[in-house]
KEPA-249446 format. One line per 3 residues: their letters; for each residue x, y, z of C-alpha. Coordinates in nm, 4 decimals, padded with zeros to 6 digits. Layout:
<nodes>
a) X Y Z | ... .
</nodes>
This chain:
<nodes>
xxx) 00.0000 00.0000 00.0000 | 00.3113 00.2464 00.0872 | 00.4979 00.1455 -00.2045 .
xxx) 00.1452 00.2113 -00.4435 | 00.1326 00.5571 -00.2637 | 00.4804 00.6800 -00.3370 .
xxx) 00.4798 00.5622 -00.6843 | 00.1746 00.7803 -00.7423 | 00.3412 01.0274 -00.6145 .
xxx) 00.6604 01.0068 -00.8400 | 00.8798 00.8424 -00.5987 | 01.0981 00.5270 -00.7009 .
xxx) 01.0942 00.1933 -00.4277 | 01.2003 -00.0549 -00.3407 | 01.0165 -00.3741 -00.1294 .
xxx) 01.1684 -00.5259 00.1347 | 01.0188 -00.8611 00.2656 | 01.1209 -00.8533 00.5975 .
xxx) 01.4081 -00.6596 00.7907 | 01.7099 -00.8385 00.6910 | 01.6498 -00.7581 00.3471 .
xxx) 01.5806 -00.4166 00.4177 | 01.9254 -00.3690 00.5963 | 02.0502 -00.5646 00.2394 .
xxx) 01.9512 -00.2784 00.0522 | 01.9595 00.0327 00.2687 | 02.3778 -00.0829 00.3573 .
xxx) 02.4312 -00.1200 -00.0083 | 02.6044 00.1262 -00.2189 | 02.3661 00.2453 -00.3839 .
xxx) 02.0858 00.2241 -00.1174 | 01.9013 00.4384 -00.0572 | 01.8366 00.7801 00.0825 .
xxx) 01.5342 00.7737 00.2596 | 01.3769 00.4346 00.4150 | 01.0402 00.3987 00.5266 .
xxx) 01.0567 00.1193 00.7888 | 00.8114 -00.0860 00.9689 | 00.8423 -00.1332 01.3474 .
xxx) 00.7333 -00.4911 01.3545 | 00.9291 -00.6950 01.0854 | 01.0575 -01.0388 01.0724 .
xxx) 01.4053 -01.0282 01.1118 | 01.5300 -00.7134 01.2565 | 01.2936 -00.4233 01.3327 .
xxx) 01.2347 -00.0899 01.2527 | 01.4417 00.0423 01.5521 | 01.7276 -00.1651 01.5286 .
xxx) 01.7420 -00.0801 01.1442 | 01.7368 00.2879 01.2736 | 02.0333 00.2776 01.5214 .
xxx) 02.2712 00.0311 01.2283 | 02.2007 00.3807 01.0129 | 02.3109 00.5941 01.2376 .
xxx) 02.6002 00.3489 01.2957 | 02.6613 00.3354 00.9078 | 02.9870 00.5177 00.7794 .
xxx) 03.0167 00.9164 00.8014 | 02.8981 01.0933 00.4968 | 02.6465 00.8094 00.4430 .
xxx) 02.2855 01.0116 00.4796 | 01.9913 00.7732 00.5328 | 01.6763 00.9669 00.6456 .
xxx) 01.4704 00.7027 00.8337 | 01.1209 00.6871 00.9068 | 00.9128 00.4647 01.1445 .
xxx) 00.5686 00.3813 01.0154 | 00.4266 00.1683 01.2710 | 00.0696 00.0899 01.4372 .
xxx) 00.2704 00.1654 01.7672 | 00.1015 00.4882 01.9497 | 00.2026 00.4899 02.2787 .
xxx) 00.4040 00.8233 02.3884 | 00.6838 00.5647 02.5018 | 00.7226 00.3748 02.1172 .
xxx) 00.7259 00.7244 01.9903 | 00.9959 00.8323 02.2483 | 01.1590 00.4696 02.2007 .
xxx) 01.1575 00.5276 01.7910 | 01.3127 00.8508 01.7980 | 01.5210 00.7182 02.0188 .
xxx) 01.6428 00.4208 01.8009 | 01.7754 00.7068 01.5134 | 01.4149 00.7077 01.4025 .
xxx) 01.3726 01.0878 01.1527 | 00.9936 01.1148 01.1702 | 00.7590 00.9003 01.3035 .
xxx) 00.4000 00.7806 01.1545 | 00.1753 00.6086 01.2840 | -00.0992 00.3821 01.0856 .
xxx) -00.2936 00.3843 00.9301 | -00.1683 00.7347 00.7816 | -00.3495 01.0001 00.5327 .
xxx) -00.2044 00.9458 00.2054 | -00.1317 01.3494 00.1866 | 00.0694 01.3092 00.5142 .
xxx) 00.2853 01.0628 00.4084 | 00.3770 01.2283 00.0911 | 00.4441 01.5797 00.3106 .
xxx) 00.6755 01.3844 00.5288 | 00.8331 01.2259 00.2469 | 00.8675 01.5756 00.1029 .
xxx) 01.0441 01.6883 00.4437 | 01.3029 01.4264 00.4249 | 01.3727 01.5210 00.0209 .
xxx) 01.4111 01.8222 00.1914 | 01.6526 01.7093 00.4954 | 01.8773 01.5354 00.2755 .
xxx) 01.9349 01.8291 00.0422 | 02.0335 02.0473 00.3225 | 02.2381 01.8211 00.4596 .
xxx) 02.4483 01.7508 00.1359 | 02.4485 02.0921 00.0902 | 02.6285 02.1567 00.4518 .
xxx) 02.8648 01.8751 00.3731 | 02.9431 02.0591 00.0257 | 03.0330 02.3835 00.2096 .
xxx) 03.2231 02.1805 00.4450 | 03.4331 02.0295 00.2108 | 03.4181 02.3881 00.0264 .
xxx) 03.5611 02.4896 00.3629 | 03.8238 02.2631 00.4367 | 03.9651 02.2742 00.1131 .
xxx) 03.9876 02.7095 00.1622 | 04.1325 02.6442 00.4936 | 04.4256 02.3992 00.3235 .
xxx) 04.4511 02.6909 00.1141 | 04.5223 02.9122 00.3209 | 04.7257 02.7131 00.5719 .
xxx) 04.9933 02.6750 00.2542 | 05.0115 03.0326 00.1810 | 05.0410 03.1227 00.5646 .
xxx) 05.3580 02.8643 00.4951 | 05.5016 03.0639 00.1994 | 05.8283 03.3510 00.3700 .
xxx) 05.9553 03.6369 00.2558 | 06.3574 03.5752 00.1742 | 06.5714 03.8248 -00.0060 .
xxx) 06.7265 03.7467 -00.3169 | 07.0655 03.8580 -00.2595 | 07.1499 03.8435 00.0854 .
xxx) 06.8420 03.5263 00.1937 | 06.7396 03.7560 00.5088 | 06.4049 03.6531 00.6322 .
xxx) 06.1805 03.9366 00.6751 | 05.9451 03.8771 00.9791 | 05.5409 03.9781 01.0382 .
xxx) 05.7261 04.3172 01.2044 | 05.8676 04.3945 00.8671 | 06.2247 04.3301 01.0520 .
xxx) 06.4868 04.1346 00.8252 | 06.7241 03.8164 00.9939 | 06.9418 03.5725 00.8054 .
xxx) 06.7674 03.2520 00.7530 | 06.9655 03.0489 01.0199 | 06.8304 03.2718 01.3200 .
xxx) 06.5188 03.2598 01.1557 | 06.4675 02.8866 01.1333 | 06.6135 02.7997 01.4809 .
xxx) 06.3326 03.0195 01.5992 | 05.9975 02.8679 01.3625 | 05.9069 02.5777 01.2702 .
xxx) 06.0521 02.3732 00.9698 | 05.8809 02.2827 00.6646 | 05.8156 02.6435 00.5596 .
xxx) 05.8368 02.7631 00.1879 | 06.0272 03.0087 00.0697 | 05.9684 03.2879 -00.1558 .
xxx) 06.2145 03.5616 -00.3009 | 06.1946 03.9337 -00.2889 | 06.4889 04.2022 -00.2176 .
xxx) 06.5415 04.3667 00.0881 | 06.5685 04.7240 00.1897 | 06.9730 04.6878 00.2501 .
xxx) 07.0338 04.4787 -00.0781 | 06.8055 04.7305 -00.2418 | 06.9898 04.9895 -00.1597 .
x) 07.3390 04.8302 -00.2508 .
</nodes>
């Protein structure tokens, strides 16, 4: 009946017969994003197949959502508890269940786009991390001018810093002048 719904909604899926199966396909590869999971399955449940996603490796986004007979304040508490995204509870409206679904297209987007500007992030930071690396040496003489704008020969320079800096070449005031 789920499955009928979210194909008449648009929405590709994919049947599991009992929990093991759905584990099968949500750990693959290519599984998928967003799993709509029963609470009471043969095999393991809806809960447990909440808490292996959130065990499943980082940057692996599985929105999960309980849809379950179950309406007791404590199996709501005790699905959301288990790594459950949104909870339903049967039998649901048609309309509701495609809303929900609609909130988890929605989740996962923001969420890839965070990790996206993450990554954008990181990979700035590298940036500038190797450029803070990069020193000021003169051509002629290989003084080491400082944040101070103060020039010292390379060997009282790197007993002082850190190694592994990069070098590059410009002419100091002194040489200039000579």
């Amino acid at each position: 009946l789920t499955r009928g719904l979210l194909r008449s909604f648009g929405r590709e899926c994919t049947l599991a017969g009992d929990g093991d199966e759905a584990w099968a396909v949500i750990e693959a590869a290519e599984g998928p994003l967003l799993a709509i999971l029963d609470w009471t399955m043969p095999g393991n449940d809806g809960p447990e197949l909440c808490r292996r996603i959130r065990a499943l490796p980082e940057g692996r986004l599985v929105y999960a959502m309980l849809l379950t007979a179950r309406t007791g304040r404590e199996d709501v508490l005790e699905g959301l508890r288990s790594g459950a995204d949104d909870y339903l509870t049967k039998p649901c409206d048609p309309q509701e269940l495609f809303a929900r679904v609609q909130v988890g297209e929605r989740m996962l987007g923001l969420q890839e786009s965070l990790a996206r500007r993450v990554r954008d992030l990181e990979d700035a930071l590298n940036k500038v991390q190797q450029l803070q690396g990069l020193l000021p040496i003169c051509s002629y003489c290989k003084a080491i001018r400082s944040d101070q704008d103060y020039w010292q020969q390379v060997e009282h320079y790197m007993a002082a810093h850190v190694a592994g800096m990069r070098f590059s070449h410009g002419i100091c005031p002194p040489c200039y002048r000579k």
